[in-house]
C-alpha angles and dihedrals in degrees: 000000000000097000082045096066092041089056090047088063104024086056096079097060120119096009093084119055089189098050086029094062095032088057093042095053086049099047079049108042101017093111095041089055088048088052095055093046088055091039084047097059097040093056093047106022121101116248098278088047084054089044083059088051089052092052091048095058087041087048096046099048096055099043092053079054095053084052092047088054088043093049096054086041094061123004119216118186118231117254094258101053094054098028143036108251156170098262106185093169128034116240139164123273100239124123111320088200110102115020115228096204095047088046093052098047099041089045087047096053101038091053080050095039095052091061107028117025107193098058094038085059098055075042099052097046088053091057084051097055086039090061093048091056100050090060084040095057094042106252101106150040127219100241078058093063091043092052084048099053093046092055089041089052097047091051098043095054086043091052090037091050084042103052096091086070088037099052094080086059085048095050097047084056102055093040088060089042085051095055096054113111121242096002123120105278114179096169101169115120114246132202108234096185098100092033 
């Protein structure tokens, strides 16, 4: 089943130059544009949209360590070792469960989602679309993503449920950030509720 439904996406590669090259820029590019969004926010947020930055790298790193534990633990094969597939983009031939990049964009836009909604949504969606091209490209499987969004979503609630015993981690970081000197400060407090 699982190869199945890899076949039914992976299929299309190749075929398509526009999605082709669209699934190939995210595969490529999906975790840099996920950095300047954060970096973005954190330059020109105000502090609790920092503190959110803060809880999204919290809540990456640990979920891409989650994924290195899982992926010594069992080992999956990528589609093109074991298969004959459509391989829009070269990779390395290490474990296909869990996907890193998945892990690291759904991981990215739930800490976000979980405080301020509008931009967790654009972010969300991106993740989406960040899952479906890793299976387009060959280099997942679906079962991967899924994987991948299950272990994002259990790391990001722990660390959700967890940021009033981290704030004081936050707030020592933007209070160090705040005190350097010609970079982008914006310190007023803002409400996230309606965001």
């Amino acid at each position: 089943m699982n190869y199945d439904l890899f076949k039914s996406i992976n299929q299309f590669a190749g075929h398509h130059p526009f999605l082709d090259g669209l699934m190939a820029g995210v595969t490529n590019n999906a975790l840099m544009i996920y950095a300047i969004v954060l970096l973005l926010i954190w330059f020109f947020g105000k502090d609790q949209y920092k503190k959110t930055v803060v809880y999204a790298a919290i809540t990456g790193a640990f979920a891409l360590l989650i994924n290195f534990i899982i992926g010594h633990m069992y080992f999956e094969p990528r589609p093109f070792v074991s298969h004959k597939v459509n391989l829009l983009v070269d990779h390395a031939a290490d474990a296909s469960f869990p996907s890193d990049h998945t892990t690291g964009a759904f991981a990215l836009a739930l800490a976000v989602l979980f405080v301020h909604r509008k931009i967790g949504i654009g972010m969300l969606l991106f993740a989406f679309l960040t899952g479906l091209s890793r299976i387009y490209v060959g280099h997942h499987y679906p079962f991967d993503i899924l994987g991948s969004i299950i272990v994002s979503l259990v790391i990001s609630t722990v660390v959700y449920k967890l940021s009033p015993f981290l704030e004081p981690v936050a707030n020592a970081i933007i209070n160090i950030y705040n005190r350097i000197p010609l970079v982008p400060k914006t310190t007023e407090k803002g409400n996230s509720k309606n965001l």
